[in-house]
N, C-alpha and C positions, 0 to 999 in steps of 0.2 A: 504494500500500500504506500503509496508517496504520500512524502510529506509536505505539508502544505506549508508555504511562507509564513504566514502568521504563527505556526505552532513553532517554526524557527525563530522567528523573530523575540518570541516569547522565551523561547529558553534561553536563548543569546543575552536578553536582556536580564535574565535571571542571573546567568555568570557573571556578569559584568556589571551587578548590583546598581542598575538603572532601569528600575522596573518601568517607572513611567517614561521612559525616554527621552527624558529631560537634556542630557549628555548627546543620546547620539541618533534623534529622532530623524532629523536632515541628510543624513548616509548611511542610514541602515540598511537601505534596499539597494544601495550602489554598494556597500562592504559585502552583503550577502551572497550579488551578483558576483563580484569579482572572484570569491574567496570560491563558489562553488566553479567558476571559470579552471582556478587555478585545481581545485581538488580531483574535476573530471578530467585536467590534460593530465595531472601524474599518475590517477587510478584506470580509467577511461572507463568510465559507467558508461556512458554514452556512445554509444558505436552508430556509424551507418555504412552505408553500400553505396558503392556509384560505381558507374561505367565509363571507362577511357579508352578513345580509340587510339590507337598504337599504331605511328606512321612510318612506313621505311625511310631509314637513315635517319632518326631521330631518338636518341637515347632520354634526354632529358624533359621534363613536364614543370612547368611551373603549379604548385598549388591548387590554382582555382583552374586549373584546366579539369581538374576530379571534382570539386564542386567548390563551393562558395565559402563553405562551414567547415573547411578540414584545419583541425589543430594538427594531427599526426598522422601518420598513415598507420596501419597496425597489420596490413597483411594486403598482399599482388595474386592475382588469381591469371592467366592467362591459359588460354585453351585446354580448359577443365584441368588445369595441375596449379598446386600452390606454388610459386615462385617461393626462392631461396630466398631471404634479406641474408646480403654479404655488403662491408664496407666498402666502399668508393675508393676508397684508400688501396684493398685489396686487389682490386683491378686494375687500378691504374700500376701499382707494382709487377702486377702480371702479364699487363699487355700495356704496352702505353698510346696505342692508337684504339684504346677500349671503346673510345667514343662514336666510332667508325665500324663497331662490331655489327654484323649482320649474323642471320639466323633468329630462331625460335626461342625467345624470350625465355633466361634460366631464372636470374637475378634481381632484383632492386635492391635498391637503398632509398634512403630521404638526406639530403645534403641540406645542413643546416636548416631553415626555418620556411623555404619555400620550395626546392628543387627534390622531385621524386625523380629517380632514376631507375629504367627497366630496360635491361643489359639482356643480349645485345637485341636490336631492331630487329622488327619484322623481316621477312623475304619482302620485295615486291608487289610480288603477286600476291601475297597474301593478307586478305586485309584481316585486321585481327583487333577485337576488343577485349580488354583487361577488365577484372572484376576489383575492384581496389573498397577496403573495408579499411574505414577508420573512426577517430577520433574526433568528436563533433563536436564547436563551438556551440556551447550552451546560453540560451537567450537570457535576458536581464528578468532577476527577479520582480517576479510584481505582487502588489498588494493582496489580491486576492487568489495569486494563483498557488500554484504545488514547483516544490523542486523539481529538477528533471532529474540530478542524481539519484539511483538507488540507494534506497536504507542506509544500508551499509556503510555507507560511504558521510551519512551527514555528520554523522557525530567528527568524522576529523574536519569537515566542513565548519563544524561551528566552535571547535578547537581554534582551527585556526581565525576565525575572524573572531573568537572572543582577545586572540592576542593581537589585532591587530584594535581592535578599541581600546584592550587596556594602553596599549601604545601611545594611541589616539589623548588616552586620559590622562600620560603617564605615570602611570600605575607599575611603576619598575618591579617591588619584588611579585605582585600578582603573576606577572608577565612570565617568568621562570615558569611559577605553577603550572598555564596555560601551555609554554611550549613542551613540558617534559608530558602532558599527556597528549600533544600532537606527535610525538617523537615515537609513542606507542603504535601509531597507525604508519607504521614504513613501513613499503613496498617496497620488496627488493625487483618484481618486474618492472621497474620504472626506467625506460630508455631515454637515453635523452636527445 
């Protein structure tokens, strides 16, 4: 069952011993936002699918060429087989004209914060759509709406944004408190 802004907002403001919102009434719903931004790109509760066409002699894809919402890529599908993720780095050590590779799509990578890479190109003749599953920019909280994160995942959500208001307030030794129980919810799958 999701949980609804309001039920966060309320507990948020429980931790943060600002029950009336007196302190942090005007950025609650832009801290919430952010903080659940930030918690679905390290966990990726939020997944989606999209489709990329894959054009000969063309290794690299800017971003929004897979959609609009992609924080991260999380998996390459082309002609029903899961592509490899291997480093960029790996390739170009291996072959240094990698860019120029042609054949049946083995590999990707994601190259820093905008560039997906699906090693090597298409043949020609064949045209070819990739199935690309990722990590999805989650929209700005609002008053009456529900989180989009799973369960699971709210409590270091509102971990972390109780420490970024005690900050807000500062509240220095609270702030300790706050981060050694966000330091409980690591993910060792977090790539970065």
């Amino acid at each position: 069952m999701a949980t609804t802004v309001a039920a966060a907002e309320s507990l948020l403001l429980t931790r943060v011993r600002d029950v009336q919102a007196v302190a942090h009434g005007d950025v609650l719903l832009d801290v919430l936002s952010d903080c659940q931004r930030i918690i679905n790109a390290c966990y990726g509760g939020v997944v989606a699918t999209a489709s990329l066409t894959l054009v000969h002699r063309q290794t690299c894809y800017v971003r929004s060429d897979v959609a609009t919402n992609v924080v991260r890529p999380v998996q390459v599908t082309a002609n029903n087989r899961i592509l490899t993720r291997t480093p960029w780095t790996e390739l170009k050590s291996d072959n240094p004209d990698w860019l120029h590779g042609v054949g049946m799509p083995r590999v990707w990578d994601f190259i820093g914060h905008n560039l997906l890479v699906v090693y090597p190109s298409p043949p020609q003749a064949a045209a070819m759509t990739a199935s690309v599953r990722y990590i999805t920019e989650t929209a700005d909280c609002t008053a009456g709406g529900t989180l989009e994160i799973p369960d699971a995942h709210v409590s270091a959500m509102l971990d972390l944004a109780a420490e970024v208001l005690l900050l807000r307030q500062r509240l220095f030794p609270s702030i300790a408190e706050a981060a050694q129980s966000l330091t409980q919810h690591s993910n060792p799958r977090i790539v970065p």
